[in-house]
C-alpha positions, 0 to 999 in steps of 0.5 A, a space after each residue: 586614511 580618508 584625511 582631506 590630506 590624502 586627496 586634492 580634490 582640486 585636481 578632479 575639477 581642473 580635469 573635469 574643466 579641461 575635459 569633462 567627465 568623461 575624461 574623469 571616467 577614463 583616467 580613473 579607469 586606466 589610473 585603477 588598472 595601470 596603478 593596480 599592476 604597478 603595486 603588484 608588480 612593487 610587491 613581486 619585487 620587494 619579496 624577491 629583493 629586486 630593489 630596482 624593480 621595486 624603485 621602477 614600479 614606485 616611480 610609475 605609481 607616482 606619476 599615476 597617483 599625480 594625475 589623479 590627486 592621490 596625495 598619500 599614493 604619491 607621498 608612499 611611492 616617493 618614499 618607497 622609491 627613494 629607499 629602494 634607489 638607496 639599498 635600503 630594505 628594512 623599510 621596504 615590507 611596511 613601504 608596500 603594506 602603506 602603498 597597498 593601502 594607500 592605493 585601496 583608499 585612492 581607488 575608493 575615493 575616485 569611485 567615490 568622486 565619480 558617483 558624486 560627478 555623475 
């Protein structure tokens, strides 16, 4: 899960260009708390087959992991609201296993950067 396609690590250093590292550390602190519930709150939809919610808590996501240069996070979410929005549940459980597991990664590797900036 760690492919170089699965970050833009480019989007790190325009935001450590527009406000330092201390705007790194909070973005990554409100990125691990908001996005963390909105995956929570995708999976409590998908289980109980509320496609909307699921739809409004993927769209949330993609914005979160954009901020951040999560590309996978954001790709899993696209494709998990775009499902949700068309009825679709088949895909929805292995839709939110590769969102769970794409924001595990994400959380990881902004740790990561954030040990390597400081």
């Amino acid at each position: 899960m760690n492919d170089t396609r699965d970050f833009d690590p480019e989007t790190l250093v325009r935001l450590r260009q527009l406000g330092g590292d201390n705007l790194i550390r909070k973005l990554v602190a409100v990125f691990g708390e908001y996005a963390r519930d909105r995956v929570g709150d995708a999976v409590r939809a998908g289980q109980s087959g509320d496609l909307d919610a699921v739809a409004r808590a993927a769209h949330s996501i993609r914005s979160s992991a954009g901020n951040v240069g999560a590309v996978r996070l954001l790709g899993v979410a696209t494709a998990l609201e775009h499902t949700a929005r068309a009825g679709q549940t088949a895909p929805i459980p292995a839709l939110l296993s590769d969102l769970h597991t794409a924001f595990v990664a994400t959380r990881a590797y902004l740790a990561t950067a954030l040990v390597e900036a400081a």
